[in-house]
N, C-alpha and C positions, 0 to 999 in steps of 0.2 A: 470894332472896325473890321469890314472886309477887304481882302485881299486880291485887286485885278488881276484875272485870268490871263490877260492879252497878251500875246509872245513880244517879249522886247521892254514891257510895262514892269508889271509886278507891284504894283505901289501899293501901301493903304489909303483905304478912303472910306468917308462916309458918306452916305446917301445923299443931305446935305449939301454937299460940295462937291455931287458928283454932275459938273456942268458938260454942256455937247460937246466940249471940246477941252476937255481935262484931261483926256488919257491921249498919250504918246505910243501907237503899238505897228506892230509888223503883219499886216493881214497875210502875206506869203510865208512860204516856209524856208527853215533856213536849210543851205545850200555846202555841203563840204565837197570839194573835188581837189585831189592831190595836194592836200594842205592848205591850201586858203578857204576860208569862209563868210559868206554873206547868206544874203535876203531873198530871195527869188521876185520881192516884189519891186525890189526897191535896187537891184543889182545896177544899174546903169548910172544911178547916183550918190549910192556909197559904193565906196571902192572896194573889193573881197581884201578880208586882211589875213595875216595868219596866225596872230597870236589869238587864244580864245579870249584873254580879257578884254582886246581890243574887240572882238567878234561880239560879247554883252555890254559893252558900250558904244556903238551903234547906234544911234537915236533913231525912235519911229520915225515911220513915212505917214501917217494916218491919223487925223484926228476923231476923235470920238466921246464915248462914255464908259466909265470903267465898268464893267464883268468881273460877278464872280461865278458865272456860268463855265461849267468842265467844257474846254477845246474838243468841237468834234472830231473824231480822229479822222483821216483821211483814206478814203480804200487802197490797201496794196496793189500793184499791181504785178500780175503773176508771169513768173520768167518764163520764157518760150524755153522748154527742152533742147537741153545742147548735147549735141551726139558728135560721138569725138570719133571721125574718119580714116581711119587705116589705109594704105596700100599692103595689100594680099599679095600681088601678084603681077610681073609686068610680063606679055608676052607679044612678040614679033610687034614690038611700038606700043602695044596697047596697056592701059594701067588700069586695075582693078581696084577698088574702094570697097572695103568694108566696116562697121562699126564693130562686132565683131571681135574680143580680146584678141592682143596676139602676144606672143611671148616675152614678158615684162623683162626691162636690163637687171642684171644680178644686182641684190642691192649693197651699195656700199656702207662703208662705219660713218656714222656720222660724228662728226667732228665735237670736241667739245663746248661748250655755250665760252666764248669770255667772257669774264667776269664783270658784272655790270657798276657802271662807276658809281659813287657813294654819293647819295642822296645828302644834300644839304639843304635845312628848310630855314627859311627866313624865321629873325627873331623880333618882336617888340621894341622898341627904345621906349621905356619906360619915361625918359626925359623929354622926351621930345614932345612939342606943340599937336596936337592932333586937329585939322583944318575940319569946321563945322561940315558935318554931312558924310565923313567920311567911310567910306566902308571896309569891314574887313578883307584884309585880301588871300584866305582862303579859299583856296577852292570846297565850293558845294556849303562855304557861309556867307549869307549875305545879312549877316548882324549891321545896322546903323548908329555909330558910336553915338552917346549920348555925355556919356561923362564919365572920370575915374573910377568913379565910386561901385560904378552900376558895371563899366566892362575892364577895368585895366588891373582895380586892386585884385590881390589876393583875397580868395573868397567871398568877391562881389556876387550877387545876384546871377547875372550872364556876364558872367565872366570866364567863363568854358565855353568854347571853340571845338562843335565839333564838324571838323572837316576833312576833307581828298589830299594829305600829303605831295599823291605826284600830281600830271597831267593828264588831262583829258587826251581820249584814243577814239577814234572814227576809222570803224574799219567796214568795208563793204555791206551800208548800210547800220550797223549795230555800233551805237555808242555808249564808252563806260569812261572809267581811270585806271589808270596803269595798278594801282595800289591795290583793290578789291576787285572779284569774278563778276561781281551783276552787269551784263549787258542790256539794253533794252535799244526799240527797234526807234518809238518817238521821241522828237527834243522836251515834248513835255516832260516827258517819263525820264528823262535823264538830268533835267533839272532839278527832279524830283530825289533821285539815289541821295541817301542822308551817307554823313561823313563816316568814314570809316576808325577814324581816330579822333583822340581827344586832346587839349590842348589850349595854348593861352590865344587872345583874340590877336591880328597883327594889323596896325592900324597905321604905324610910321616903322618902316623896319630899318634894323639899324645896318648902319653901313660897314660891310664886311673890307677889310686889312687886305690891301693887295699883295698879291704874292712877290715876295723879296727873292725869288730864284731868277737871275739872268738868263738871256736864253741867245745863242752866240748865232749871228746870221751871216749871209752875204750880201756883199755887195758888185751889181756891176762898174767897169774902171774900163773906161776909153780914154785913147788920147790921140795927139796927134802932134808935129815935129815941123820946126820951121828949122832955117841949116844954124840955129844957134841957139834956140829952145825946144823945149819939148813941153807941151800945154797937157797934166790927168786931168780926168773929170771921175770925180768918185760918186755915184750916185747914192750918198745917205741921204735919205730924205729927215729934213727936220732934227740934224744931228746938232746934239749941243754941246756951243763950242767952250762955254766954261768947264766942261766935265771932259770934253774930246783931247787926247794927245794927236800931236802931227810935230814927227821930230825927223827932220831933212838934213842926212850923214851925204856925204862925196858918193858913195856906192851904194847906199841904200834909200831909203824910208822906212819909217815904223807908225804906223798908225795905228790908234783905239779910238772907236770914235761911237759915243755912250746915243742911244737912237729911244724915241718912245717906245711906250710898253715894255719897259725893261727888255729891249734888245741891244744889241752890241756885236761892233764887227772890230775886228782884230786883225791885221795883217802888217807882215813884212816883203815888201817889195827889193828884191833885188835887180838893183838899174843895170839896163844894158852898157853903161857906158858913165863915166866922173860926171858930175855935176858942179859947181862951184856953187856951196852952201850960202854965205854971204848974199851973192846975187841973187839965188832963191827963193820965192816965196808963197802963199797959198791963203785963202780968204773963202771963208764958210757962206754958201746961201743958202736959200732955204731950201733947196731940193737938192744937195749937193757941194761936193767938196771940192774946191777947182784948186790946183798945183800949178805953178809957175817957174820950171827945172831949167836953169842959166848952164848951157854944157861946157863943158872946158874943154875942148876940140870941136869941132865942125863935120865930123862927118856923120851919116845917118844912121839911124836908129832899124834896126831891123823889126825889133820886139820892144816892149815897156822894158820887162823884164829880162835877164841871162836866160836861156834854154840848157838844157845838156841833149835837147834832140836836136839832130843834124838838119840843117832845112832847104839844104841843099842850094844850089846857085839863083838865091833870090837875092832881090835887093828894092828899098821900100824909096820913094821917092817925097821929097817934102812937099809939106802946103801951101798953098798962093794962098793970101790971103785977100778976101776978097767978099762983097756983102750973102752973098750966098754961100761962101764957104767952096771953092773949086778945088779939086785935087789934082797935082802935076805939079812941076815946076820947069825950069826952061834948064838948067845946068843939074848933076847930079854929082854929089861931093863923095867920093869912098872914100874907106880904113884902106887899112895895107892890103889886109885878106880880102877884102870884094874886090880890091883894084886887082889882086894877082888873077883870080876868076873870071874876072870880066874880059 
């Protein structure tokens, strides 16, 4: 059996069955700029993607007949000379340009590389169902599973994998993998680079153990005061409430309130002012934590929380409540200390 040339295709086939309109291919070429990639032929109807697996899954735009004719290659086209312009010289207004060396800045130490994070490569699940057709998902292998026997046991047939550990790298013009040095300039020739390592085929990979480390966030906390409540809005999104504490003392709050992705926010709020706990209460949604704080005296609230900085002769006035939410109110209630200030 031969194997279609046609960028996007790759199939076998035989002669036989090779009809007008059996091959699926990309008569353009493909396209990287700034991390997304496409078709140049086909760019207005598939969308550029950025992952590359999704960028060889792409289906052709062009019907045809399969090729195993080598891809003419395409003429370079050659850079215009870039001559990098100096100012020499400014006098009485006038500025002088030349190309010209002029005296390079002293060179600095260059800094050490960090250390690059550790490579973790997907494994086989040996148990698992593998769906008819499926491919390996190595990069630079495109083995087509067939059965146990032939790719999965121990010392089948093709059952060695050899392939690209990292990712593919497209850098001004020149595409390779981060893992081996061979660059080349066309995508043919790059589809081409044989794997640099060897290894088992990965056809259903298994699913890796999410990490059990919490990770402690914030959260934003508004609120606002009518002359005999005070309403928080705790902004957790999606906190859940069988795992979350909310425990409402006369002078404080203590909350833990357990959030996806193993995050979690933690605080103690120390009230401005007694609450009456009893009459207190609070109810989880889904974007947020809302508090309902019953105060045991009537006058206003300056802050949620006690300060120890001075805030000098302010004083906050309650909410109307009202469908739009107005702020003011028609009478203003002080403590002892704002009434002696005012």
């Amino acid at each position: 059996m031969a194997r279609c040339t046609h960028k996007g295709c790759g199939q076998d086939y035989t002669p036989e069955d090779n009809g007008p309109e059996s091959c699926s291919y990309h008569p353009g070429a493909p396209v990287f700029h700034e991390g997304s990639k496409s078709w140049s032929c086909c760019s207005d109807v598939n969308k550029p993607v950025l992952d590359f697996d999704d960028f060889m899954k792409i289906q052709g735009c062009t019907k045809g007949q399969h090729t195993d004719e080598a891809p003419k290659a395409l003429p370079k086209a050659q850079p215009a000379p870039q001559v990098d312009l100096k100012m020499t010289s400014s006098n009485s207004g006038s500025e002088t340009y030349s190309s010209a060396p002029v005296n390079a800045p002293p060179a600095t130490t260059p800094r050490e590389p960090a250390p690059a994070p550790q490579l973790v490569e997907e494994e086989d699940d040996p148990v698992a169902t593998v769906p008819a057709g499926a491919t390996c998902r190595h990069n630079g292998c495109s083995v087509t599973y067939e059965n146990d026997e032939l790719h999965r046991k121990e010392g089948g047939v093709a059952a060695e994998c050899t392939y690209h550990p990292k990712a593919p790298i497209f850098h001004e013009g020149s595409k390779g993998y981060l893992c081996c040095k061979r660059r080349v300039l066309e995508f043919d020739e790059f589809l081409k680079i044989e794997g640099c390592k060897k290894g088992r085929h990965v056809f259903v990979p298994k699913k890796r153990a999410e990490p059990q480390e919490e990770e402690f966030t914030q959260c934003r906390i508004d609120h606002y005061q009518t002359p005999s409540e005070v309403h928080a809005s705790v902004f957790a999104k999606k906190a859940d409430p069988s795992m979350s504490t909310v425990k409402i003392e006369e002078e404080q709050i203590f909350l833990d309130l357990f959030l996806p992705d193993k995050k979690r926010f933690r605080k103690t709020l120390n009230l401005w002012g007694p609450v009456n706990v009893e009459e207190s209460s609070y109810k989880f949604y889904g974007t947020k934590l809302e508090l309902k704080l019953k105060k045991k005296d009537i006058r206003s609230w300056t802050l949620l929380e006690k300060s120890d900085r001075d805030l000098g002769n302010i004083s906050f006035t309650f909410g109307v409540g009202g469908r739009t939410g107005t702020i003011g109110a028609k009478e203003l209630i002080l403590d002892d200390v704002n009434r002696a200030r005012a």
